[in-house]
C-alpha positions as CSV (number, residue, x, y, z in Angstrom):
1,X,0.0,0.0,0.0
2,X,1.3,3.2,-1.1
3,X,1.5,6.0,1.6
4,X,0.6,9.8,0.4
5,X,2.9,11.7,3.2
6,X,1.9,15.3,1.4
7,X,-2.1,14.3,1.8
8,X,-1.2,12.4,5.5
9,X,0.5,15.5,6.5
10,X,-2.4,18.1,5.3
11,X,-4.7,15.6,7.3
12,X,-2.7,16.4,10.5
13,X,-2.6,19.8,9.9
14,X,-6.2,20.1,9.6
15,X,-6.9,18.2,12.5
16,X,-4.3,20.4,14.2
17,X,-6.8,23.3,13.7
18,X,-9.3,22.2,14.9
19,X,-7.2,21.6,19.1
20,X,-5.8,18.0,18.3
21,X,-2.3,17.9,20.2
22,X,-1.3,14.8,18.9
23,X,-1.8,15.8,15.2
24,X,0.1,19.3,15.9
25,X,2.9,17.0,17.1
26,X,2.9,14.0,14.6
27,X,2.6,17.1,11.9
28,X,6.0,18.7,13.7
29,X,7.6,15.5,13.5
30,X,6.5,15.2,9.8
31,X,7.7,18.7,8.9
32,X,10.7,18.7,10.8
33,X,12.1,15.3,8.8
34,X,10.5,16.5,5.8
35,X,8.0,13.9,5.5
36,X,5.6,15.1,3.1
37,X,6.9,18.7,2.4
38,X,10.3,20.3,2.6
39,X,12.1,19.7,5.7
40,X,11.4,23.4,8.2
41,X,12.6,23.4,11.5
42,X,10.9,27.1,12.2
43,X,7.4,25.4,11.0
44,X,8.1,22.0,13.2
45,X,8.7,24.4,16.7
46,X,5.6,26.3,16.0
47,X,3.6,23.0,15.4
48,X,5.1,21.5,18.5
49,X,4.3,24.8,20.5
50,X,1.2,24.1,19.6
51,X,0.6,20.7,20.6
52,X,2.2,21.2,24.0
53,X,-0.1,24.6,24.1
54,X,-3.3,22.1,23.7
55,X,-1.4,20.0,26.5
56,X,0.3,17.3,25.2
57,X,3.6,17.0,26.9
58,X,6.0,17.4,24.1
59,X,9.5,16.5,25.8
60,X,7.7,13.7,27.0
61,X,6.2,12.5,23.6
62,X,10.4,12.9,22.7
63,X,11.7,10.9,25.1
64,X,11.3,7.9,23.0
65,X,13.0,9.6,19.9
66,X,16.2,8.6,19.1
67,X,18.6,11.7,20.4
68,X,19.7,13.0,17.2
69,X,16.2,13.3,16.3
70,X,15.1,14.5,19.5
71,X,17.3,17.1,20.0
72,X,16.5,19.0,17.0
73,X,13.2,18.5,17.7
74,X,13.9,20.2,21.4
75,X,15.6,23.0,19.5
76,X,12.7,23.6,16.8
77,X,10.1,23.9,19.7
78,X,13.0,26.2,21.8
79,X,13.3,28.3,19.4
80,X,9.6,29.0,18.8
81,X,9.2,30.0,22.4
């Protein structure tokens, strides 16, 4: 089975408006890799601000990341504040 990451990701990002954490932080995770659009770490932060603004626990939901991966994910959401 094919896998559409472009429509996946717009899926999330929907869903993200309308106050689902997890979505705002899968959709992070997608942009920050570039999975379905161009890699954008700026993007990614804001996304995971947002799903820890909705209350996910966000450094938490990393902790299973492996640490390269994690740490820039720490840094995108740093960075947005």
């Amino acid at each position: 089975m094919d896998l559409d990451a472009s429509r996946a990701l717009r899926l999330y990002l929907r869903a993200t408006e309308l106050g689902h954490a997890g979505a705002a932080f899968t959709a992070g995770v997608m942009v920050l890799t570039g999975e379905g659009t161009a890699p954008d770490a700026a993007t990614a932060g804001e996304l995971f601000a947002e799903a820890r603004d909705l209350g996910l626990d966000v450094e938490e939901q990393l902790g299973g990341f492996p640490p390269a991966l994690r740490d820039r994910a720490l840094a995108a959401l740093g960075a947005a504040g």
